[in-house]
N, C-alpha and C positions, 0 to 999 in steps of 0.2 A: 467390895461393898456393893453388892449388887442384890437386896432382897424381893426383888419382885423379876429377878432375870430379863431385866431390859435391856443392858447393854448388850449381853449375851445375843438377846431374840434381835438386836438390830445389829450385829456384826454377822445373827444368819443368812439375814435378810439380807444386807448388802453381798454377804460371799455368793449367795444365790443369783445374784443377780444378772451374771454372763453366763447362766443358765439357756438355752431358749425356752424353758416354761418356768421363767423365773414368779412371773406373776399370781401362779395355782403351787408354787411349788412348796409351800408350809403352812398351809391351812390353817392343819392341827398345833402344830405350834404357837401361830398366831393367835388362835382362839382358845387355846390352854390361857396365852401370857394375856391377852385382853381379859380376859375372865378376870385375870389374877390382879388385874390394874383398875377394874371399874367399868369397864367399858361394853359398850355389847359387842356379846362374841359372837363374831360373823366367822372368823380368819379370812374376813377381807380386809387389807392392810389401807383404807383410805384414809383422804387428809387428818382425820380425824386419830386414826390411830394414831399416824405418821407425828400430829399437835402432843398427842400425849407423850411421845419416847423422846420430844423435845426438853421436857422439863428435866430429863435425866441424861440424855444423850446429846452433843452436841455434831459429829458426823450422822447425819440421820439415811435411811435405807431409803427408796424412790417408792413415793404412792404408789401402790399397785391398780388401784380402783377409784375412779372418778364419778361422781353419780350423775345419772344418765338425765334426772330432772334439775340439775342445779344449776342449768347456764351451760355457756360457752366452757373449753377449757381453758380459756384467756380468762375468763371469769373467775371462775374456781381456782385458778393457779394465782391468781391474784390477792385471793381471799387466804386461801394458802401463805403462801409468801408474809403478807401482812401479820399475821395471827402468829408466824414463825419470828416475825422482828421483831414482835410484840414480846414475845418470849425473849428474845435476847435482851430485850430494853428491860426486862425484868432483872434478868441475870447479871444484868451489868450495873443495874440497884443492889443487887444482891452481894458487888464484891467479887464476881464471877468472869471475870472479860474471856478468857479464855473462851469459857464454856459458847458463851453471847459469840463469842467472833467464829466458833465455828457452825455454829446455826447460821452464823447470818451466809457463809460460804454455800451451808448445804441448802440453803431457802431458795441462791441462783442459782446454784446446779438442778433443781427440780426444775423440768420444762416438761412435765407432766406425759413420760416418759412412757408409763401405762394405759396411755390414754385409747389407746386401739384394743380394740377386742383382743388379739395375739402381737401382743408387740415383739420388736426384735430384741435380743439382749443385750444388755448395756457394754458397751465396752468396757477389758477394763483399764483402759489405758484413759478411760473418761475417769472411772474412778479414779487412779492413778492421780491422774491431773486434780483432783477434787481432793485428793490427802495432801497433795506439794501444796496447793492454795488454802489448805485448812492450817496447814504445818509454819506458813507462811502471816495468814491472821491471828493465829493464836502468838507466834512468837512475838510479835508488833504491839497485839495487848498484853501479853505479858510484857514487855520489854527486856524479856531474855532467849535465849535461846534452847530451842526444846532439841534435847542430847538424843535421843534415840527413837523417830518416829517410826521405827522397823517394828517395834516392841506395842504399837497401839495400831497396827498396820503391816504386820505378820503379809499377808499375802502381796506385800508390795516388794517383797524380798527377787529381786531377776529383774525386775520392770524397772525402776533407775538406780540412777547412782546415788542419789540421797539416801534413801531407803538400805 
């Protein structure tokens, strides 16, 4: 159940992202699925986008683009951040803890990562460490335990023994 290919476009976006041009590297992707979500279509992936693929996705993909007039990136990533827990205190009105617990993992793991004209690529033993801490909140609000995180996290398959 994916009609608007968001999870899809943010499981690209993340696999992308130990890329070194992870940041340019789906434009057009990006700006087909923003098209198709409301949004203007740049296929630049900023906080903005990043707010939207929140309502449906709770591992979210790293801002690729911070705007050059909005402030600091303490500022921006703050405003980020906020807007991201805002959404989970939705989601968790909603009946949704899971979903909320793993925004709220991926809102700290943004340290505004894109922030440089050519950033480095992310590692993925960062990602890595960002699915054990999502696999980790989500089980705590659920209060059960999640059977097969390989299966929502396919390329964590080599990188530990959870997976």
């Amino acid at each position: 159940m994916d009609p608007n290919g968001t999870i899809k476009m943010a499981r690209e976006m993340i696999a992308a992202e130990s890329s070194p041009s992870w940041r340019t590297l789906l434009k057009a992707p990006i700006k087909s699925w923003q098209s198709r979500v409301g949004l203007y279509s740049d296929g630049l992936a900023g906080p903005k986008t990043i707010q939207r693929m929140a309502e449906e996705v709770g591992v979210l993909p790293r801002v690729r683009y911070w705007s050059k007039t909005g402030g600091t990136l303490a500022t921006q990533l703050g405003k980020f951040r906020d807007m991201i827990y805002t959404i989970a205190a939705n989601m968790d009105q909603r009946n949704e803890p899971e979903h909320a617990a793993a925004l709220r993992v991926s809102a700290m793991a943004e340290k505004g990562q894109g922030w440089p004209t050519t950033p480095k690529p992310i590692p993925v033993e960062e990602r890595a460490e960002e699915a054990l801490n999502v696999a980790e909140a989500v089980q705590a609000a659920a209060g059960r335990v999640v059977a097969d995180l390989a299966a929502d996290f396919p390329w964590l398959k080599g990188i530990t023994k959870t997976a």
